[in-house]
Each structure stands twice: as structure tokens, then as C-alpha cells.
C-alpha positions as CSV (number, residue, x, y, z in Angstrom):
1,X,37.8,-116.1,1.6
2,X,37.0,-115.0,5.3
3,X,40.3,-113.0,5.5
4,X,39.3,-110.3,3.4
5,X,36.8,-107.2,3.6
6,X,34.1,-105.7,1.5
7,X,34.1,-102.3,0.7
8,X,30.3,-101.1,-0.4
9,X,30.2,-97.8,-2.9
10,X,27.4,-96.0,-3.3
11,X,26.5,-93.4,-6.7
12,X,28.1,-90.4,-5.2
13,X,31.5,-92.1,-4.5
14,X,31.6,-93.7,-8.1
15,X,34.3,-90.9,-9.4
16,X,36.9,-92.1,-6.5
17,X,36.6,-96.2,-7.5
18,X,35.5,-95.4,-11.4
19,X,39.4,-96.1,-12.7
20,X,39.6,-99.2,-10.2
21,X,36.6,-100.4,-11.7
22,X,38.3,-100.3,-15.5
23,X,41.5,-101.2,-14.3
24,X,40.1,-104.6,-13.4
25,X,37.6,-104.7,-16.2
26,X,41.0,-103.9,-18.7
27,X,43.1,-107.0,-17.1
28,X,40.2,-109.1,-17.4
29,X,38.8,-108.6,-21.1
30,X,42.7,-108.0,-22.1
31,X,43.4,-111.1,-21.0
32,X,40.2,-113.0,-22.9
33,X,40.9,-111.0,-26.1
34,X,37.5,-109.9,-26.4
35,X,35.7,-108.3,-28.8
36,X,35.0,-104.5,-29.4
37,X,31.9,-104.9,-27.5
38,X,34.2,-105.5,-24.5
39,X,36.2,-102.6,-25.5
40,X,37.4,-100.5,-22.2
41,X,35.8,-97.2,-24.0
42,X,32.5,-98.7,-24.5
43,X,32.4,-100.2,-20.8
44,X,33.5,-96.7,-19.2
45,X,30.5,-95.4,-21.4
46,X,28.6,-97.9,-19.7
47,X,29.8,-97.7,-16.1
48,X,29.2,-93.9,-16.6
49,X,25.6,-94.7,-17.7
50,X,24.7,-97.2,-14.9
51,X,26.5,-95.0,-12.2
52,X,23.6,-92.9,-13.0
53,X,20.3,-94.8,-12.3
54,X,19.2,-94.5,-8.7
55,X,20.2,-97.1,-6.2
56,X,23.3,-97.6,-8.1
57,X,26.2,-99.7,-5.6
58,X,29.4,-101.5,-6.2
59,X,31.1,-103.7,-3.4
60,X,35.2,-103.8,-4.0
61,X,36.2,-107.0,-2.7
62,X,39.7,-107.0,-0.9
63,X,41.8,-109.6,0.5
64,X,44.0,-109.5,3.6
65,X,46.8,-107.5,2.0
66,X,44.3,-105.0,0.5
67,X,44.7,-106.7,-3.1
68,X,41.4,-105.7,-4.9
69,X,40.2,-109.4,-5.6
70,X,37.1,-108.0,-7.8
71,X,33.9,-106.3,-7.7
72,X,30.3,-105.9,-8.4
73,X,27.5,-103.5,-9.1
74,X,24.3,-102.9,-10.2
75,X,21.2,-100.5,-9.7
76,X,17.4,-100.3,-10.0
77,X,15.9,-100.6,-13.1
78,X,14.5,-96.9,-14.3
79,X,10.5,-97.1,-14.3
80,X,10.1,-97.3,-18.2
81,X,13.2,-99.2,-18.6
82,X,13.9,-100.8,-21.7
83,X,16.1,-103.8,-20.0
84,X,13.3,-106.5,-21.2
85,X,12.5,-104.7,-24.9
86,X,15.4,-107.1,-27.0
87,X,14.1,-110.5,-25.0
88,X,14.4,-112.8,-28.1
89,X,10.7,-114.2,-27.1
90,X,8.5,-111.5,-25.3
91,X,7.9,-111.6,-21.7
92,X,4.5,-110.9,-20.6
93,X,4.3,-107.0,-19.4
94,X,3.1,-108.0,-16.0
95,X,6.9,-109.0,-15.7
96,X,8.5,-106.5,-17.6
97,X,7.0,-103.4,-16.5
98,X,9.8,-101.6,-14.6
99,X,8.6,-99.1,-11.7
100,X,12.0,-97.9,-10.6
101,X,11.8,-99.9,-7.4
102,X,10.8,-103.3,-8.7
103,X,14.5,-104.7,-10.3
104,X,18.0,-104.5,-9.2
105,X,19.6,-105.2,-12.1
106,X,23.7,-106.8,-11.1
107,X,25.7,-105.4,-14.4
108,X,28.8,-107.0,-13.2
109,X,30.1,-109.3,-11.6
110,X,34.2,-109.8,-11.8
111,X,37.1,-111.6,-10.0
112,X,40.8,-111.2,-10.9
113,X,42.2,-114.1,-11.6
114,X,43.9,-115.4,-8.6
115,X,40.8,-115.5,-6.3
116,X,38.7,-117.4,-9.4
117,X,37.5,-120.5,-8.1
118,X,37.8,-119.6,-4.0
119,X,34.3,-118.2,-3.5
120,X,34.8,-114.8,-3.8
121,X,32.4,-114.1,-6.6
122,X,29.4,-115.4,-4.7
123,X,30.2,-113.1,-1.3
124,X,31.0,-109.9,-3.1
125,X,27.5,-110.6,-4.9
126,X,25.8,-111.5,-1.8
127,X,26.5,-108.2,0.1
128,X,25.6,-106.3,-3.4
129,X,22.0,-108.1,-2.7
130,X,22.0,-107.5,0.9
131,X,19.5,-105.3,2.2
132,X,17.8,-104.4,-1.2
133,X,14.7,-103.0,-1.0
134,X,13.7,-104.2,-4.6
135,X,11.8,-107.7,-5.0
136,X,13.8,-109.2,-7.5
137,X,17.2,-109.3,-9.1
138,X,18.3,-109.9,-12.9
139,X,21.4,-109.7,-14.6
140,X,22.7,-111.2,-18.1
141,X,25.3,-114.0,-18.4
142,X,26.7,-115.2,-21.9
143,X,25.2,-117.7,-23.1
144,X,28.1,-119.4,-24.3
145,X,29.1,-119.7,-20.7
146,X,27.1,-122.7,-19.2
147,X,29.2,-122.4,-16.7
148,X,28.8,-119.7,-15.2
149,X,24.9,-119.7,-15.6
150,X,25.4,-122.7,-13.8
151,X,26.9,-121.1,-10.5
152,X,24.1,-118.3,-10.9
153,X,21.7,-120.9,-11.0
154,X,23.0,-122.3,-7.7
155,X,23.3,-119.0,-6.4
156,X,19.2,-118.6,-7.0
157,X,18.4,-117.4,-10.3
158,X,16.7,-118.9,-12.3
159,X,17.3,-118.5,-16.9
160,X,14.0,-116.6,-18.4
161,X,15.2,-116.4,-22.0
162,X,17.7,-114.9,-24.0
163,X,18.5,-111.7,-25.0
164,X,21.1,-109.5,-27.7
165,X,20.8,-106.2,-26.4
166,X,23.0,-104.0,-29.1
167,X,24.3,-106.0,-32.3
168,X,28.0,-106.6,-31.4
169,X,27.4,-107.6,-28.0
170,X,27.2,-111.7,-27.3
171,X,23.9,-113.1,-27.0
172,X,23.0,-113.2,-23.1
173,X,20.6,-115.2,-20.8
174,X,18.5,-113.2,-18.6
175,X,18.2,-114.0,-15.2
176,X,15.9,-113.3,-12.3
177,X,16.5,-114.0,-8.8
178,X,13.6,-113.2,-6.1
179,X,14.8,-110.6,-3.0
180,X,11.8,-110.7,-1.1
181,X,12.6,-114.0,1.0
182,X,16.0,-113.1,1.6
């Protein structure tokens, strides 16, 4: 989608865009019936959270009529973090020790509906990662959904394991993508 533009959000815009941001997470997890991990609350609670950590972005994808098509966002992992600690098998703490510049974790990544399937996941994440100054990327993608690990996978990240990180929430696959080359 070529027609359309990218809006990038930094932390201390997050109040103006925070009700966009649920408004699409609401017609998206309405629509899949979700559990009460995916509960609106419990992402605002979230959201707030992440909004929080330095380095914290969005980028608010629009088409050419100014219809939000979807967002993502993300932020460095704290130095300390504890983003590795529920990893079903340890990773070695050469790799998880967190310095607060190392890891730009990508929380979400959503598309509305009519733009699934068009390419407008992978450039709204693309300008999220561009210019980072951290080396690496992760995020977490249910592990039920092969499918979309697959187009992470093609986007370059590459599965490290699998993670539950609170009870009620699905189990994940970590990923990791390298920055530094790009």
C-alpha cells in the first residue's frame, strides 16, 4: 500500500493516539472473541506500562482517505528487564542481560481488517525498526499462530523458544531479529 502515510509517535504524544490505539485493539480482539487476557482493561494497563519505558514509538498507519489501517509500537527493554525470566528453557545471560539500549522489544503489531493480507503489517513494522539505535529486536507471537510466525520469520526474525509470561496469557514464541545490518 504506497498510497498511504505513516504517522511515527513518540512517548510524549502517547495521551493524543492512546484511545486510537484501543479503539483498534477493541475491533480487533472483539472480533476474535478472545480471552480475558486480551481484555481492553488489561491492554490499556499494558499500553500505559509500555508507553513508559524509554525509547517507546508507535507508527499509525493510514491509507489515502486517512482510514487508520493499523499500528505498531514497541520500546527498549529496561536494563534489568525481566522480558527473558518466564523463557520455558533458559537462555544463557550473555543473551538475556538487558542494558536499556541493547533490545527494542515490538509489543504490537495490528492491522484492521481490510488492509490484512496487502502488506501493510510489514511497512508499518519496518519504519517502527527504522533508525533504531538498539542491536536487536524481539517481540512474542502466539504460538498457535504458525502463520504469522511464519511472515516474522520472512520478515528476519528468527524463533528462540517459547515463553508464558503471566498465567492467562497464550503461550508465545520469542523472537529476535538483529538491527545492526540494517
Amino acid at each position: 500500500m504506497s498510497d498511504g502515510r505513516l504517522q511515527l509517535v513518540h512517548a510524549p504524544h502517547y495521551p493524543q493516539v492512546r484511545e486510537l490505539l484501543l479503539e483498534v485493539y477493541r475491533e480487533i480482539y472483539t472480533a476474535l472473541e478472545s480471552a480475558e487476557f486480551h481484555d481492553v482493561d488489561r491492554f490499556a494497563e499494558r499500553a500505559d506500562n509500555y508507553a513508559r519505558l524509554d525509547g517507546w514509538s508507535a507508527v499509525i498507519g493510514r491509507d489515502g482517505d486517512d482510514e487508520v489501517t493499523g499500528y505498531a509500537f514497541g520500546a527498549s527493554l529496561p536494563a534489568g528487564s525481566r522480558w527473558w525470566n518466564s523463557a520455558a528453557e533458559p537462555l544463557p545471560a550473555d543473551f538475556t542481560t538487558e542494558d536499556g539500549h541493547r533490545t527494542f522489544a515490538v509489543f504490537e503489531v495490528m492491522v484492521r481488517e481490510p488492509w490484512r493480507g496487502t502488506g501493510e503489517a510489514a511497512r508499518i513494522h519496518e519504519r517502527l525498526l527504522q533508525g533504531r539505535p538498539e542491536q536487536r529486536a524481539t517481540l512474542l507471537v502466539d504460538a498457535s499462530h504458525t502463520a504469522v510466525r511464519g511472515r516474522y520469520e520472512r520478515w528476519g526474525y528468527r524463533a528462540i523458544g517459547d515463553q508464558q509470561p503471566f498465567s492467562d496469557a497464550p503461550v508465545y514464541t520469542m523472537m529476535v531479529r538483529n538491527l545492526q545490518a540494517e
